[in-house]
C-alpha positions in Angstrom: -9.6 79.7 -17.7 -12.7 78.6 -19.4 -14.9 81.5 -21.5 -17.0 81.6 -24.4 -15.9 83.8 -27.4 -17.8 85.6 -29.8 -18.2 83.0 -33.6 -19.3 83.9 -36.8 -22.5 81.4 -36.1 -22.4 81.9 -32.1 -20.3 81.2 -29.3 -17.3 79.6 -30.1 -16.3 77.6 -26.3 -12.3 78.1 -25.3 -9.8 78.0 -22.6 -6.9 80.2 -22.2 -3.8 79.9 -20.4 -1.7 82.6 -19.9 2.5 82.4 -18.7 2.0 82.6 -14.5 3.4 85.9 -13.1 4.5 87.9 -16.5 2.9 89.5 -19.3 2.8 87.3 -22.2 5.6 87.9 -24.7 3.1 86.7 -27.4 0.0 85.2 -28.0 -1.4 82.1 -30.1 -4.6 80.4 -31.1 -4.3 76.8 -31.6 -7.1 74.8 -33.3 -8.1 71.0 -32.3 -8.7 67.8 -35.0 -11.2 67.2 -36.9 -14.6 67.3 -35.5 -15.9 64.4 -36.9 -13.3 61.8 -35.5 -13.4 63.0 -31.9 -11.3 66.2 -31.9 -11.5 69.3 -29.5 -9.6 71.7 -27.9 -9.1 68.9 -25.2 -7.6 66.5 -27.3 -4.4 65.1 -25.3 -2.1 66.4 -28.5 -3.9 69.8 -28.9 -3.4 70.3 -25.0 0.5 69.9 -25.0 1.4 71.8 -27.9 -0.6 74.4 -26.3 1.7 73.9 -22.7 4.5 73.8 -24.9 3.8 77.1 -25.9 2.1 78.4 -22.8 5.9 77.4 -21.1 7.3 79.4 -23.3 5.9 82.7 -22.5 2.5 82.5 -24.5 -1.2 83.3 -23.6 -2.6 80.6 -25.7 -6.4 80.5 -26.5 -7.5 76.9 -27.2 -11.1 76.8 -28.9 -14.3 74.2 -30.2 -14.7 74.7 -33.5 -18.4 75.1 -34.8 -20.7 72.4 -33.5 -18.2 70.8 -31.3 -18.7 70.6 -27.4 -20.8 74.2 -26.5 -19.8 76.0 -29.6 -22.7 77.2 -31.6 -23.6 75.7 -34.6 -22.8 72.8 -37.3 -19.4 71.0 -38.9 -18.3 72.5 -42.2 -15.2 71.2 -43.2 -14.8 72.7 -46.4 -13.3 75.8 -45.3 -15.8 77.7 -42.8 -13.8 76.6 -39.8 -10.8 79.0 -40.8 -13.9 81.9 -39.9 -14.2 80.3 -36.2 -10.3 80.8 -35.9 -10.4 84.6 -37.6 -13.0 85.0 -34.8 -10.5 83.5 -32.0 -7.9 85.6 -33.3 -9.9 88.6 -33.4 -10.2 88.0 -30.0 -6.6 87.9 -28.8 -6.0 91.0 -30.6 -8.4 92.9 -28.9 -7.8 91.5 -25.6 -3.7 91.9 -26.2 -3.1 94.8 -28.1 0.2 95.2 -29.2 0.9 92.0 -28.8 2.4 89.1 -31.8 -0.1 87.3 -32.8 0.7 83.2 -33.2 -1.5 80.8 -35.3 -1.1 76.5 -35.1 -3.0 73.5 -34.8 -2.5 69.6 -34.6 -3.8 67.3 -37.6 -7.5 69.2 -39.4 -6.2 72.0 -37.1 -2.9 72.5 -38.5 -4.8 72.3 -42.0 -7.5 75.2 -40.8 -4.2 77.4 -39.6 -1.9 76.6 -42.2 -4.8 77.9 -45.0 -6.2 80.7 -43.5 -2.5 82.4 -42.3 -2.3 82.9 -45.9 -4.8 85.5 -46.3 -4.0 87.4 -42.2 -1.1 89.0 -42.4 -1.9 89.9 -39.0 -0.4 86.3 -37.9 3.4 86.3 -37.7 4.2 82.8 -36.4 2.8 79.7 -37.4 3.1 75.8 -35.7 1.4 73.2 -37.6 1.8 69.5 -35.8 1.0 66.7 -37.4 0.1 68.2 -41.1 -1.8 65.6 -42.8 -0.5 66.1 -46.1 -1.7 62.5 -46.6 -5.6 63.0 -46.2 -6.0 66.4 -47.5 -4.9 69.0 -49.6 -2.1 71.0 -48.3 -0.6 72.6 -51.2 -1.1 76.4 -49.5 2.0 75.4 -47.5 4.0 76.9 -50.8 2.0 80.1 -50.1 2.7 80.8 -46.3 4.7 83.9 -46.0 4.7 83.6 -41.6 8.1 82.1 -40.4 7.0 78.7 -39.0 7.2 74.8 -37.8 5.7 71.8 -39.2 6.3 69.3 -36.8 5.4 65.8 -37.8 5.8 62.2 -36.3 7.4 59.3 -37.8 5.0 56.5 -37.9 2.1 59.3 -39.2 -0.6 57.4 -41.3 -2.0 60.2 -42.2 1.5 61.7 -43.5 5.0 61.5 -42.6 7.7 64.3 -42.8 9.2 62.7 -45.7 6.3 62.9 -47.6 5.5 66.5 -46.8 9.3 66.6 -49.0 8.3 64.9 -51.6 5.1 66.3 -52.1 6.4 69.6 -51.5 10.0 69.8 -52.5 9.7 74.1 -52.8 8.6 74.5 -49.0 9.6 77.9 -48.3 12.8 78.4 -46.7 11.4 79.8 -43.3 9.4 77.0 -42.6 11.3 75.0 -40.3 10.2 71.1 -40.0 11.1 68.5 -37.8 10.2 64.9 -36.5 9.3 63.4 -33.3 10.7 59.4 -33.7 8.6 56.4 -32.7 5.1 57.5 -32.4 2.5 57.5 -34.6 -0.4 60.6 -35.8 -1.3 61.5 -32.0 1.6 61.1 -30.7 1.7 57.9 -28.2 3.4 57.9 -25.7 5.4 61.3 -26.8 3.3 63.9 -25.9 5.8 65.0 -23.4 7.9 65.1 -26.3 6.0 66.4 -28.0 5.4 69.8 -25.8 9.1 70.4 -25.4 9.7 70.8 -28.8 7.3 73.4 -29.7 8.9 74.6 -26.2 12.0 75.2 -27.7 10.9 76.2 -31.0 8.8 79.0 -29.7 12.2 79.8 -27.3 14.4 80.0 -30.3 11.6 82.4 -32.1 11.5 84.9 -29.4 14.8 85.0 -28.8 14.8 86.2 -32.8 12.2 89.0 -32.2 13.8 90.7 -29.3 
């Protein structure tokens, strides 16, 4: 379902999906790549981890950051995008109270999440796909406190599981990672993959919580 959100500069465009025939066990906000390289909330990686999630018994709220597509107002990058996703999880909150509240992205997305869960305790589960611990700074993954995934992909160039070890050897414990084999940042060829794995991971986590 396409609908426009409330944004901290003006409507923020979505889509949300919610599980057919059941109340959602949970819900989750997952953000899109960066802006300035072609990502949105329709990018082909964005829309399967979403699925993935979605098949798992999640409403999941897919959103344009600022400036991108019909959302209201200009690229940031330098932090003000984690204020568009307080706004989309404002939203889920207040349209499913009571209900956990998830956090992820892919690539930029995945750096936006991963950054601001540290400061919402609000958030209790958090997927990050394809963290590019290679192009940015991701040192607040040593001060994420929500049980999570990072979920990488072999041939990344913009960072590789193996480097997220050695660049962060004191991960904390309940952040689970894992690799997807073959495929490169977006995921060629393995998006099917690719959804079935956060699938499962958001299986296993519910299964934990009830």
């Amino acid at each position: 379902m396409s609908l426009t959100i409330p944004g901290p500069v003006g409507p923020l465009e979505a889509k949300l999906a919610r599980p057919e025939g059941t109340e959602p066990r949970a819900v989750a906000v997952f953000c899109h790549p960066h802006p300035l390289y072609g990502g949105t909330m329709n990018t082909t990686a964005v829309f399967r981890s979403a699925r993935g999630l979605e098949e798992a018994g999640l409403a999941v709220l897919r959103f344009n950051f600022r400036g991108v597509g019909k959302s209201a107002g200009t690229h940031d990058g330098k932090g003000a995008e984690e204020l568009d996703l307080k706004a989309a999880l404002d939203w889920m909150a207040a349209e499913f109270p009571g209900k956990e509240l998830w956090a992820g992205g892919f690539s930029f997305g995945s750096r936006t999440a991963g950054s601001y869960v540290t400061q919402d305790a609000r958030v209790a589960r958090l997927l990050l796909v394809a963290l590019p611990v290679r192009a940015f700074d991701c040192s607040f993954v040593r001060r994420v406190r929500q049980p999570g995934l990072i979920l990488m992909a072999e041939n990344d160039e913009y960072g590789t599981l193996r480097e997220l070890r050695e660049k962060f050897p004191d991960l904390p414990p309940q952040l689970e990672t894992d690799e997807i084999d073959g495929t490169d940042h977006y995921f060629v060829k393995r998006t099917q993959e690719l959804q079935a794995r956060v699938r499962r991971w958001a299986l296993e986590s519910l299964s934990r919580t009830t």
